[in-house]
C-alpha positions, 0 to 999 in steps of 0.5 A: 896826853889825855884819852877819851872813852873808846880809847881814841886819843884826842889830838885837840887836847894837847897845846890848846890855846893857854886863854881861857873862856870865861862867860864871854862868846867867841867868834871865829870869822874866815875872812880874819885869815890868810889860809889856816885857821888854829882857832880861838881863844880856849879852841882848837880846830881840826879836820878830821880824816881816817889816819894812813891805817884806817883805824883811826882819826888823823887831826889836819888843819882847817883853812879859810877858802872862798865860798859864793854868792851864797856865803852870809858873811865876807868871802871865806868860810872853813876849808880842808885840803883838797885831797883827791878829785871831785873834793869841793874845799868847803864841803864837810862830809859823813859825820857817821863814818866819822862816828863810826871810826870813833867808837870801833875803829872801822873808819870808812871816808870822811871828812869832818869839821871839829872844834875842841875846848880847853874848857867845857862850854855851854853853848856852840853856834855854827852858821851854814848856808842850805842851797836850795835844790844843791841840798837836798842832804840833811847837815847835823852839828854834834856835841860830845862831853869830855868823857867823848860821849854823843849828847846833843845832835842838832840837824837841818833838814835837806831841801825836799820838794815841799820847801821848793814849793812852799819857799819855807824851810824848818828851823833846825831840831834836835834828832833825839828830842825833836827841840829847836836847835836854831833858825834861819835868819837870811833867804835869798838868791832865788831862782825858779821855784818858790823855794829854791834859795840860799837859807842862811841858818844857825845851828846850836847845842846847848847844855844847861847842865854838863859840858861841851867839850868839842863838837863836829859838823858836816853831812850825816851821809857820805857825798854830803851835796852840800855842808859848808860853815861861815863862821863859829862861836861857843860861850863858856858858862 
């Protein structure tokens, strides 16, 4: 079993899926499951939780749930189990309890979706729906080498009033470096305000040096209002 920097064992590298990816993109859709998704090829998903302690991350499954009108393709996106009231399936939330449960072991509440690969990658791609004034949070996809360390924070911004307004919302950026790290392809469902949409939006980190060993998406913050992925896809060098 393989450990990772901060000591923290890292379920997903034990019985990964035997294909490799090799220079071929991979996409994982929903709607191509009854209820769990393990992964793909070269992939294994997790949702990530604070184990019984508290001390650490436990590694449960990802599951295909409905979503909405606001979903960009089929009628399945990824799930968790719901474990407590007031918990929307869909949602995934507080990525820096997460963070902080990884590196020192004080882990608050939080629910995250993670991907795992067998091998390092240069690209990952999510799809994720930003639903007008239910959004109001940033969402973030973040990247980390097979050492577990952070590289790469690409972040939608939440739909503040100017976007209700204006009817446009920003691609998505990179926290450290302010780069691009994705667009929006699809508006609809208005209602209202100018603004006040379904923003279909992909979100990416790449490394053009290095590895991707595994990623994870959701809210930076806890009660994230509103942090959903339709489908996933990561392409090897």
């Amino acid at each position: 079993m393989k450990r990772y920097r901060f000591g923290i064992v890292v379920a997903a590298t034990v019985a990964l899926a035997t294909a490799a990816v090799h220079a071929a993109t991979v996409i994982i859709e929903p709607d191509a499951y009854a209820n769990v998704i393990a992964g793909g090829p070269g992939a294994k998903l997790f949702t990530l939780r604070p184990n019984a302690a508290g001390n650490g991350i436990a590694y449960q499954q990802v599951l295909a749930v409905p979503g909405g009108a606001w979903t960009p393709t089929g009628s399945k996106v990824f799930g968790h189990a719901v474990l407590s009231h007031g918990e929307v399936a869909y949602h995934w939330d507080n990525m820096n309890g997460a963070w902080g449960c990884l590196t020192s072991g004080s882990c608050s509440d939080f629910k995250v979706l993670g991907a795992y690969f067998k091998e390092p990658l240069s690209t990952v791609r999510i799809l994720t729906t930003m639903r007008g004034e239910q959004a109001m949070d940033p969402v973030d996809l973040w990247a980390f080498n097979s050492s577990g360390q952070r590289i790469l924070r690409c972040r939608t911004n939440g739909i503040d009033q100017g976007i209700l307004n204006s009817g446009v919302l920003p691609p998505p950026v990179e926290v450290d470096s302010g780069n691009v790290c994705g667009k929006v392809i699809q508006k609809k469902n208005c209602s209202g305000d100018p603004g006040n949409c379904d923003y279909v939006v992909e979100m990416r980190v790449q490394r053009r040096v290095g590895d991707i060993a595994f990623v994870w998406f959701g809210g930076p913050l806890w009660d994230n209002t509103h942090a959903n992925v339709d489908a996933l896809s990561y392409t090897a060098y």
